[in-house]
N, C-alpha and C positions, 0 to 999 in steps of 0.2 A: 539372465546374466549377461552383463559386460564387459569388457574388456578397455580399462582406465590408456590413452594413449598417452600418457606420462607418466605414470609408475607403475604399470603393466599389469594390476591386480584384477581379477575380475571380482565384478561386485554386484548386485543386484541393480535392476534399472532405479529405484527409487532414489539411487545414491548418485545419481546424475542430473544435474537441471534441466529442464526442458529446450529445444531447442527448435522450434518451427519447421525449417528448412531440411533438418536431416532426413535419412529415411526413416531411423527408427524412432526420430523425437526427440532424441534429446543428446546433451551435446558429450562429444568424445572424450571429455575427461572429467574424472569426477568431482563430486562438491569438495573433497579434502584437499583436492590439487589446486582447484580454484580458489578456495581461502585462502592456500597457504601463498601462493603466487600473487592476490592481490597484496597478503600480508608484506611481505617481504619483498615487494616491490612500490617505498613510497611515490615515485614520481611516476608509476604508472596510475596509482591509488589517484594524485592531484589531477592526471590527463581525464582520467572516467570522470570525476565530479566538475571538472570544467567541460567537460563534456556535456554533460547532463544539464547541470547549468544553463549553460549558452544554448542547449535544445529547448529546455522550457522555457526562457525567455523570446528564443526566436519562435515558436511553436503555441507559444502560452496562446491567442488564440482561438487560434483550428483546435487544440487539445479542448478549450472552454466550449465550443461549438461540440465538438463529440461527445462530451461528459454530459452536454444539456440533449443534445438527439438521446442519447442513451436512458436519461432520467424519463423525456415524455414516450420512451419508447416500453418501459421497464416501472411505471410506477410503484406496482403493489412492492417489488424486488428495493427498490430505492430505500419504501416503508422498512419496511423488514431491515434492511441495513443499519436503515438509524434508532429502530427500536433498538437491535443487539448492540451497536456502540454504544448506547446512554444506559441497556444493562451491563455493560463493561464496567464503564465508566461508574455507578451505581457501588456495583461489587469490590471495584479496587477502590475508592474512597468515599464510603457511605455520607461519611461527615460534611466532605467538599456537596455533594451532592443532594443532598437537604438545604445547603447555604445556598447554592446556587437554584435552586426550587422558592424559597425563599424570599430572594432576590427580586427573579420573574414573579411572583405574587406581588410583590411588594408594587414593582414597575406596572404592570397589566392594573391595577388599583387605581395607581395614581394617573393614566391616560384614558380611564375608562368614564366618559360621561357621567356626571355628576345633576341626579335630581332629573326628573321628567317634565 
């Protein structure tokens, strides 16, 4: 259990975001406080996404550089990632995903050397 430094509740740790730097992990006030503080705060709301923003653009990248270390570092893990998003993607619109199978057949046909 926690102790929320903005509305004083204590709460279970799950109910907190993670925070690197703490001692305990994660950060001092909980996820209910932080919604509602981003909520009702829009020009702190436009600071974080310009924020963010202007980080991946200046950052885009040294970030493309660690994504690709991390892929030849991590391949089977990479696999696995994209099997489960295309079974996401599969499950929430079957239909889209037969068209777009489809498609790729359709393409791989038509660039595939013709006659030996």
């Amino acid at each position: 259990m926690k102790t929320c430094s903005r509305c004083g509740i204590a709460q279970p740790f799950t109910n907190f975001y993670r925070h690197s730097r703490t001692r305990d992990g994660r950060q001092s006030h909980c996820k209910d406080c932080d919604r509602k503080r981003y909520r009702e705060d829009p020009e702190r709301r436009a600071q974080v996404k310009a924020s963010k923003r202007r980080r991946h653009l200046e950052d885009s990248a040294a970030m493309q550089a660690q994504c690709r270390r991390w892929v030849a570092a991590n391949p089977e893990r990479w696999r696995e990632i994209g099997r489960l998003g295309k079974q996401r993607q599969r499950a929430a619109d079957p239909e889209r995903a037969r068209e777009t199978s489809r498609l790729a057949s359709r393409k791989r046909r038509a660039l595939a050397p013709r006659g030996a």
